[in-house]
N, C-alpha and C positions, 0 to 999 in steps of 0.2 A: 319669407318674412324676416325682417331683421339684416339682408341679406349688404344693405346701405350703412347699416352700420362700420361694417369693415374696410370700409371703403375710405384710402387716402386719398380723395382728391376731395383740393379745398378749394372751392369758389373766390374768382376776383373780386372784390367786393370794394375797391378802391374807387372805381366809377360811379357808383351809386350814389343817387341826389333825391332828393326828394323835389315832387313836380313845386312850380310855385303856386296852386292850389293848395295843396297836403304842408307846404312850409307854415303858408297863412292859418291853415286849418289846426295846427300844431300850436302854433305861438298862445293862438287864439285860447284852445283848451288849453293849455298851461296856465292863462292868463284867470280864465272860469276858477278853477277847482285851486288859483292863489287866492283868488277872491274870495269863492267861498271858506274858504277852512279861514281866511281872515274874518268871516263875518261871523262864522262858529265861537270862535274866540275871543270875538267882542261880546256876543250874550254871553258867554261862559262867565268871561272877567265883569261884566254887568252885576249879573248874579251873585257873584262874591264879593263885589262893594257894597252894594245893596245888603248882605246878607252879613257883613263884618258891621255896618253903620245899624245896623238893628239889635248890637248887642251879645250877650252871650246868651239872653233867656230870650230874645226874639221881644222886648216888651217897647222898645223904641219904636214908634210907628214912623212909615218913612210915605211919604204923598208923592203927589207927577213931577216937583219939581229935584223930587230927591231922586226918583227914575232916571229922567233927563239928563242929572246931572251926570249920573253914572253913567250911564250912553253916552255922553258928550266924553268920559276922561277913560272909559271904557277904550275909544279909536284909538288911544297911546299902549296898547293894551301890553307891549313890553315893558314900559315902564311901570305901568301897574300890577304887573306878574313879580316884577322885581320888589316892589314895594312893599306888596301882598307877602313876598318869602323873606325880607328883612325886618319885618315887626309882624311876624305870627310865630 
């Protein structure tokens, strides 16, 4: 055991591709889990316009169109993380 440890020899590894199955299948999940943490980020920043437009004691009531709204300016949601940290 351990015995490959000591062992100087390094593997070619210059040749190695990935099949074009595993390419597609790759892109693909990179493409999933950009999406998602994108879509994480848009309720996140939802939530915090919603939750900045109601006030400091929560007594502002806010309706669907004031959800909506936030979901709709929420997809920029760089620009609203910026906006959020230059007037809080």
């Amino acid at each position: 055991m351990g015995a490959n440890l000591s062992s100087t020899f390094e593997p070619d590894t210059s040749k190695v591709v990935l099949s074009p199955q595993d390419r597609f299948a790759d892109i693909l999940t990179a493409g999933l889990w950009a999406g998602a943490l994108y879509a994480i980020v848009m309720i996140w920043t939802t939530c915090a316009l919603i939750d900045r437009w109601r006030g400091p004691m929560d007594k502002i009531r806010t309706g669907p169109g004031a959800v909506f709204g936030a979901l709709i300016l929420s997809t920029a949601w760089p620009v609203v993380m910026l906006y959020l940290l230059m007037n809080s």
